[in-house]
PyMOL Python script that loads the backbone (N, CA, C, O; Angstrom):
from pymol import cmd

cmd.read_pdbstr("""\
ATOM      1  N   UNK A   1      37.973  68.650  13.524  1.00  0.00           N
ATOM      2  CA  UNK A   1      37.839  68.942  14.934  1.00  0.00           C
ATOM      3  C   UNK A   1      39.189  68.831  15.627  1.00  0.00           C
ATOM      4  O   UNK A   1      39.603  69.472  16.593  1.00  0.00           O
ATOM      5  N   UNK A   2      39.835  67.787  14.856  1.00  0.00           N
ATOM      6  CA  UNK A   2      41.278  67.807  16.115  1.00  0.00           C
ATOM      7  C   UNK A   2      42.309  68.683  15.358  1.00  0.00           C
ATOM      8  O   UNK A   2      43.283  68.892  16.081  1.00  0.00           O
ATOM      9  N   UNK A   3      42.400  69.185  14.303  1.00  0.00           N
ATOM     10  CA  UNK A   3      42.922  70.182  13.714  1.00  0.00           C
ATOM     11  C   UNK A   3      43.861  71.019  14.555  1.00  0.00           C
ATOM     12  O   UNK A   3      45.085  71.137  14.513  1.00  0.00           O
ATOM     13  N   UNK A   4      42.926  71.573  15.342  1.00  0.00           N
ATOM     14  CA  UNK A   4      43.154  73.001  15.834  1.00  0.00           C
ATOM     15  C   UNK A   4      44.202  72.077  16.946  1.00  0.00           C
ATOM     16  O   UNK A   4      44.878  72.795  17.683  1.00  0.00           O
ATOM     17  N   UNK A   5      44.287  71.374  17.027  1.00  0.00           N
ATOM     18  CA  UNK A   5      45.233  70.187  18.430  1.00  0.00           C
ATOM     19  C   UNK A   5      46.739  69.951  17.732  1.00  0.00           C
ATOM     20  O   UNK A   5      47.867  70.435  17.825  1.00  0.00           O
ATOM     21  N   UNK A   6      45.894  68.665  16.805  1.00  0.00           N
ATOM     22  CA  UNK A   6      47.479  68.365  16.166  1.00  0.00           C
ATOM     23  C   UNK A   6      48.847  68.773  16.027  1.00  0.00           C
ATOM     24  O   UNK A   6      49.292  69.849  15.627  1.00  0.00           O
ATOM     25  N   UNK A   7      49.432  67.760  16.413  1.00  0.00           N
ATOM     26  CA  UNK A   7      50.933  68.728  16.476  1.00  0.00           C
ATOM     27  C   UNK A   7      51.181  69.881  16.962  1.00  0.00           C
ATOM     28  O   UNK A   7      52.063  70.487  16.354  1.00  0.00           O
ATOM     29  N   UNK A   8      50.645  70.501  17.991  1.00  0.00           N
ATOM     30  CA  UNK A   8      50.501  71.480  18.658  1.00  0.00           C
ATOM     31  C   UNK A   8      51.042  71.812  20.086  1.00  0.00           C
ATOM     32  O   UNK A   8      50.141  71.454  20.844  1.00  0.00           O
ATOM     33  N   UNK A   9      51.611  72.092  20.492  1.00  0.00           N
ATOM     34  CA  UNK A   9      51.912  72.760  22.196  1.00  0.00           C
ATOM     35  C   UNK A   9      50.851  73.169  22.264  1.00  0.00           C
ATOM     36  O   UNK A   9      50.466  74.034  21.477  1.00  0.00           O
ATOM     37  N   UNK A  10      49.979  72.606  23.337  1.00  0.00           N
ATOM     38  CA  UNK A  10      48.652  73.069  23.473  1.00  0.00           C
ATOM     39  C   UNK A  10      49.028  74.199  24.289  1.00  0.00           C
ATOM     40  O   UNK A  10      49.116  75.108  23.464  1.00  0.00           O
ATOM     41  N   UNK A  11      49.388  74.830  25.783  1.00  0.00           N
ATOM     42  CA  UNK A  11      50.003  75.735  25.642  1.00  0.00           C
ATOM     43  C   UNK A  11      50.141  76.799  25.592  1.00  0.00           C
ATOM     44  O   UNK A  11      49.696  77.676  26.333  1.00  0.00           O
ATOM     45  N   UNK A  12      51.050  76.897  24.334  1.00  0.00           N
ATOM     46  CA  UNK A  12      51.167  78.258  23.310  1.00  0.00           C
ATOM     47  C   UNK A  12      50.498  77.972  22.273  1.00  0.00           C
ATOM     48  O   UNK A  12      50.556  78.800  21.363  1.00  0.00           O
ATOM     49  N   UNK A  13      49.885  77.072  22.119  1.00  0.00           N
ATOM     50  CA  UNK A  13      49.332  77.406  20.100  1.00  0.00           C
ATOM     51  C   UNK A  13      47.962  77.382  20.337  1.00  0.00           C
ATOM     52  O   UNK A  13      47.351  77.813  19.359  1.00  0.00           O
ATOM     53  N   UNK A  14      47.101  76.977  21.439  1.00  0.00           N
ATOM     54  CA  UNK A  14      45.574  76.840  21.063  1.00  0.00           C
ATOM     55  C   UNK A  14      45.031  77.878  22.569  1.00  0.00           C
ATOM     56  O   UNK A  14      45.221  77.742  23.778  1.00  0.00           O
ATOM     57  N   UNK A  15      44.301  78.900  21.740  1.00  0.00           N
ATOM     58  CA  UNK A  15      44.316  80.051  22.444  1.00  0.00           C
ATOM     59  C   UNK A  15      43.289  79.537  24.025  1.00  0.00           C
ATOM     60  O   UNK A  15      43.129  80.246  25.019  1.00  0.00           O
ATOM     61  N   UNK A  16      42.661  77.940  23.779  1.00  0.00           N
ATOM     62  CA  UNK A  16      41.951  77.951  24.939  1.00  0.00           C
ATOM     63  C   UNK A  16      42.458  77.681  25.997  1.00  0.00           C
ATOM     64  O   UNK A  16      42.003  77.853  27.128  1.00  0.00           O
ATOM     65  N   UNK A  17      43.854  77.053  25.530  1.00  0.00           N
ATOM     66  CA  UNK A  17      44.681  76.721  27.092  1.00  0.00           C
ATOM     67  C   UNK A  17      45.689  78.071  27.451  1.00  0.00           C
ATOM     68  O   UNK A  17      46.517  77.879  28.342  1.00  0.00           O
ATOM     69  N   UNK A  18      45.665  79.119  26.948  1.00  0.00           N
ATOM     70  CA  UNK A  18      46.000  80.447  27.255  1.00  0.00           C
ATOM     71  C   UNK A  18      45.454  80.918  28.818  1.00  0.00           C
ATOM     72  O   UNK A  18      46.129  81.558  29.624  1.00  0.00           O
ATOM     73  N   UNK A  19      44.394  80.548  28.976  1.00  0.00           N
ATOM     74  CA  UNK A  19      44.030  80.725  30.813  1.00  0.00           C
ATOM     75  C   UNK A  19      43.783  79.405  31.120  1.00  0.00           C
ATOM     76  O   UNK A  19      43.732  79.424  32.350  1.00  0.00           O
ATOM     77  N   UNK A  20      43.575  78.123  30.716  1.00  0.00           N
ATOM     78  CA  UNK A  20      43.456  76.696  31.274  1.00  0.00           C
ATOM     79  C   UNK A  20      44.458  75.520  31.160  1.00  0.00           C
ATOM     80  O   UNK A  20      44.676  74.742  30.232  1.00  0.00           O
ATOM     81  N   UNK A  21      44.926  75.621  32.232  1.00  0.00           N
ATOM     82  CA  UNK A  21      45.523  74.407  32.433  1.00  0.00           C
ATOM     83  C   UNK A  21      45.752  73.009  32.178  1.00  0.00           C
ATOM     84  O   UNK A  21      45.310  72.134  32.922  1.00  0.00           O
ATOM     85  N   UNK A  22      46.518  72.746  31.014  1.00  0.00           N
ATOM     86  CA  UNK A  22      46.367  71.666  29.888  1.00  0.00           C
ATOM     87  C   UNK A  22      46.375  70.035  30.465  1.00  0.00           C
ATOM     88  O   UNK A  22      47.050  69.135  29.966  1.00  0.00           O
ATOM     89  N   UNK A  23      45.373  69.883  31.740  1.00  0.00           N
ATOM     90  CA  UNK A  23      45.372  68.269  31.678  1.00  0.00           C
ATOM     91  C   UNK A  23      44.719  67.589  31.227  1.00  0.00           C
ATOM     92  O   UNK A  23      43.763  68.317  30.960  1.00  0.00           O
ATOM     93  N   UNK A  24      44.446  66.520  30.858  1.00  0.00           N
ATOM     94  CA  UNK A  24      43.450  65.687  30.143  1.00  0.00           C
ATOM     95  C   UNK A  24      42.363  65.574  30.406  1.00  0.00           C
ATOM     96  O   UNK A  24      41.631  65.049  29.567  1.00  0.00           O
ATOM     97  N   UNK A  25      41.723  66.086  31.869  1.00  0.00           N
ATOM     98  CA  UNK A  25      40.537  66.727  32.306  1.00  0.00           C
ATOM     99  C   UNK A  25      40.132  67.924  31.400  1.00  0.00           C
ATOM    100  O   UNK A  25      38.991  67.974  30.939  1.00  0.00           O
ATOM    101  N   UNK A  26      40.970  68.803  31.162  1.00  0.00           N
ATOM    102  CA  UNK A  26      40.399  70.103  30.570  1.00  0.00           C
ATOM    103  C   UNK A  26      40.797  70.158  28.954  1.00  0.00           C
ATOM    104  O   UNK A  26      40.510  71.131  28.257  1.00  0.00           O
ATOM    105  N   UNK A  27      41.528  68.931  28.425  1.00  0.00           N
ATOM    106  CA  UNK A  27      41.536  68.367  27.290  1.00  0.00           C
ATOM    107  C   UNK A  27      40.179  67.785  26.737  1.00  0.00           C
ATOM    108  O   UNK A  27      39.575  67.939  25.676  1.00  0.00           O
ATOM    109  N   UNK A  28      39.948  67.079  27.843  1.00  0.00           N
ATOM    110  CA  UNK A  28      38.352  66.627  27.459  1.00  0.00           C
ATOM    111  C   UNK A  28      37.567  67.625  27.146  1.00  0.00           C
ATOM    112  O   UNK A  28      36.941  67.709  26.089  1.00  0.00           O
ATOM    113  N   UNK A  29      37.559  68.442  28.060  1.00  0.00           N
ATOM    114  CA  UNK A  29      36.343  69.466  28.345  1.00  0.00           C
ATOM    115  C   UNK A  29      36.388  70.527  27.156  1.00  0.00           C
ATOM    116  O   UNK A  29      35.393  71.009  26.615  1.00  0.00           O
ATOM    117  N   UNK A  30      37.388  70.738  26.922  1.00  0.00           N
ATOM    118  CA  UNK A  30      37.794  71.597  25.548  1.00  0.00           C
ATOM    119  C   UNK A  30      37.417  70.655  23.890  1.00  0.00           C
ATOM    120  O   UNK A  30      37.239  71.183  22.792  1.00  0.00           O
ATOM    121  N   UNK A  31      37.390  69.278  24.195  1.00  0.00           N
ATOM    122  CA  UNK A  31      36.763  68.292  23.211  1.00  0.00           C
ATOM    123  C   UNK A  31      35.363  68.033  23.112  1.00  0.00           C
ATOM    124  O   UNK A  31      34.571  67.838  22.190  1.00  0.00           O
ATOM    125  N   UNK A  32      35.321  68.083  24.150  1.00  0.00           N
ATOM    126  CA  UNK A  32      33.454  67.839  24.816  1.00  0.00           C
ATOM    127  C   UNK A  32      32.826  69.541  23.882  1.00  0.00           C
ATOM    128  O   UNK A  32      32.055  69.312  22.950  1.00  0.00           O
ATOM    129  N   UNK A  33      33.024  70.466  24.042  1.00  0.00           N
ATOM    130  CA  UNK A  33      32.177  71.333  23.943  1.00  0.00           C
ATOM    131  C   UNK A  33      32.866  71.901  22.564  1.00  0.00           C
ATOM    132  O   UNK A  33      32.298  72.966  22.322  1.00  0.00           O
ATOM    133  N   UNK A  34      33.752  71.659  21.667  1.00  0.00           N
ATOM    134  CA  UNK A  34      33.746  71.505  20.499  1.00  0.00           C
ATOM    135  C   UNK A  34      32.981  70.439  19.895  1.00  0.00           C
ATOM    136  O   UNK A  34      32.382  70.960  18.954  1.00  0.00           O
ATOM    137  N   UNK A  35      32.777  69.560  19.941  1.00  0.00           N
ATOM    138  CA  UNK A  35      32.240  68.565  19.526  1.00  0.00           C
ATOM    139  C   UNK A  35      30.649  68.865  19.675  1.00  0.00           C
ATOM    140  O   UNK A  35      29.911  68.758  18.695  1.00  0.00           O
ATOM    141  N   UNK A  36      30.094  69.298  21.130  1.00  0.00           N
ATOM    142  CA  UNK A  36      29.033  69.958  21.278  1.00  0.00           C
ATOM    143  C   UNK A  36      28.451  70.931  20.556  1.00  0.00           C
ATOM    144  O   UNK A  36      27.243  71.041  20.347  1.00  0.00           O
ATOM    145  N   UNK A  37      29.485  71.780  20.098  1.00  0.00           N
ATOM    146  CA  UNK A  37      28.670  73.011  19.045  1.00  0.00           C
ATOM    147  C   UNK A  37      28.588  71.997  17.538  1.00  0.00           C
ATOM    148  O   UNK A  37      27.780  72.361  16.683  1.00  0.00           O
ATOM    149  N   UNK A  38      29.373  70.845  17.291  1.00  0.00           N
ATOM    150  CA  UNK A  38      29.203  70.570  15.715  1.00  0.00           C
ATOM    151  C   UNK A  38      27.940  69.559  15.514  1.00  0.00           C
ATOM    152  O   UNK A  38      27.538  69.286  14.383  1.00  0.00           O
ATOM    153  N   UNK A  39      27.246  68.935  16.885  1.00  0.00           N
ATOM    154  CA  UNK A  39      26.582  67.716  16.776  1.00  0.00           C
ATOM    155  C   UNK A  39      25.117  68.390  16.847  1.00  0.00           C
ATOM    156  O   UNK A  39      24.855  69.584  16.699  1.00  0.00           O
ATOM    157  N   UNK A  40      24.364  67.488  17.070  1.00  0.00           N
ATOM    158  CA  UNK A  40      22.174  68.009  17.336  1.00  0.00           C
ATOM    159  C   UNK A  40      22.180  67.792  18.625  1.00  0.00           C
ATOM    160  O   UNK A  40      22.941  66.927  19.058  1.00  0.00           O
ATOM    161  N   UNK A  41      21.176  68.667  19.687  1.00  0.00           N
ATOM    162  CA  UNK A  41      21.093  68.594  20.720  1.00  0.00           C
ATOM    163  C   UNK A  41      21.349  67.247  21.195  1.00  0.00           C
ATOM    164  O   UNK A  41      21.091  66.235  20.543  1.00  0.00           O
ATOM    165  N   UNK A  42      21.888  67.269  22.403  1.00  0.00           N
ATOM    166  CA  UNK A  42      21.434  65.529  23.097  1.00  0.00           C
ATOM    167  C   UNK A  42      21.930  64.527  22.403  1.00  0.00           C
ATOM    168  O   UNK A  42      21.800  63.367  22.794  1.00  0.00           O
ATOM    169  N   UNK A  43      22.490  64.806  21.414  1.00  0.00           N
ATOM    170  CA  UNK A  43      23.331  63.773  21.160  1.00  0.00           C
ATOM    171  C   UNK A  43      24.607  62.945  21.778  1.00  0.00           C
ATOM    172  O   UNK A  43      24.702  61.746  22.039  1.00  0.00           O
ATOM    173  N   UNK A  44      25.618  64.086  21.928  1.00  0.00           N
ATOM    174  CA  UNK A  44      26.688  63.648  22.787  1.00  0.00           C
ATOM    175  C   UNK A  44      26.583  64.174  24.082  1.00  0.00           C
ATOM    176  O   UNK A  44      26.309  65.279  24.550  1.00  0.00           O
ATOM    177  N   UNK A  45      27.024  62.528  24.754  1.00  0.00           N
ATOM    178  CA  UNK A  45      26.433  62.257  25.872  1.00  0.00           C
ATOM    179  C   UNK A  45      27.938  61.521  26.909  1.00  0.00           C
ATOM    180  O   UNK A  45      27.743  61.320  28.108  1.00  0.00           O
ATOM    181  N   UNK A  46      29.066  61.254  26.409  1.00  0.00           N
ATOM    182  CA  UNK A  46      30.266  60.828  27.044  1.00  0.00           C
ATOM    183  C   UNK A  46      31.368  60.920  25.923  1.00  0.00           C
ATOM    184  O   UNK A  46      31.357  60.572  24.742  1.00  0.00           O
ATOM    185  N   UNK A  47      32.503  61.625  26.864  1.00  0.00           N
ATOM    186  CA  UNK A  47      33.685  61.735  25.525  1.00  0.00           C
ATOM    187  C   UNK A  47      34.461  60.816  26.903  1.00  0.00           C
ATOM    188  O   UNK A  47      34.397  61.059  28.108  1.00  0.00           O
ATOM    189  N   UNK A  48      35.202  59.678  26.162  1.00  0.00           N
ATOM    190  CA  UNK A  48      35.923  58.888  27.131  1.00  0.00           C
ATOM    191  C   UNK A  48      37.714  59.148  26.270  1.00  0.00           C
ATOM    192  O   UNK A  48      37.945  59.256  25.066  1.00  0.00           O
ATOM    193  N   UNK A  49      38.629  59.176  27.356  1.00  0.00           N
ATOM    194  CA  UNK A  49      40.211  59.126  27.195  1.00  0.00           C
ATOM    195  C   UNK A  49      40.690  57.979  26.650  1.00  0.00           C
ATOM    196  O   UNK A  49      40.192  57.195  27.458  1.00  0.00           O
ATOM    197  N   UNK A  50      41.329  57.238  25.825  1.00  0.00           N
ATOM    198  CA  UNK A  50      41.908  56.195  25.802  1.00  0.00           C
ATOM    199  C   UNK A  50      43.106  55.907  25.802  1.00  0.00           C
ATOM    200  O   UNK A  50      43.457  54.727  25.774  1.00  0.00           O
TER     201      UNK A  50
END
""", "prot")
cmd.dss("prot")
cmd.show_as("cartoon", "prot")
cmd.util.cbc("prot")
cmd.orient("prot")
């Protein structure tokens, strides 16, 4: 899952911040709904920053 991140200029290298604005708000949100397509409904329920 963090693959597509790692070592990366988010940026230029990960085509979702190509129209979104790379803050840790939309870092989340880009984590949140990857994570969402790999889990069972209703499962994940808070992605927290640390």
């Amino acid at each position: 899952m963090l693959e597509p991140l790692d070592h990366k200029n988010l940026d230029q290298d990960v085509l979702y911040f190509a129209d979104v604005v790379s803050t840790t708000e939309n870092l989340a949100a880009y984590i949140w709904d990857s994570l969402q397509k790999r889990l069972p409904e209703g499962c994940l329920y808070k992605v927290k920053n640390l």
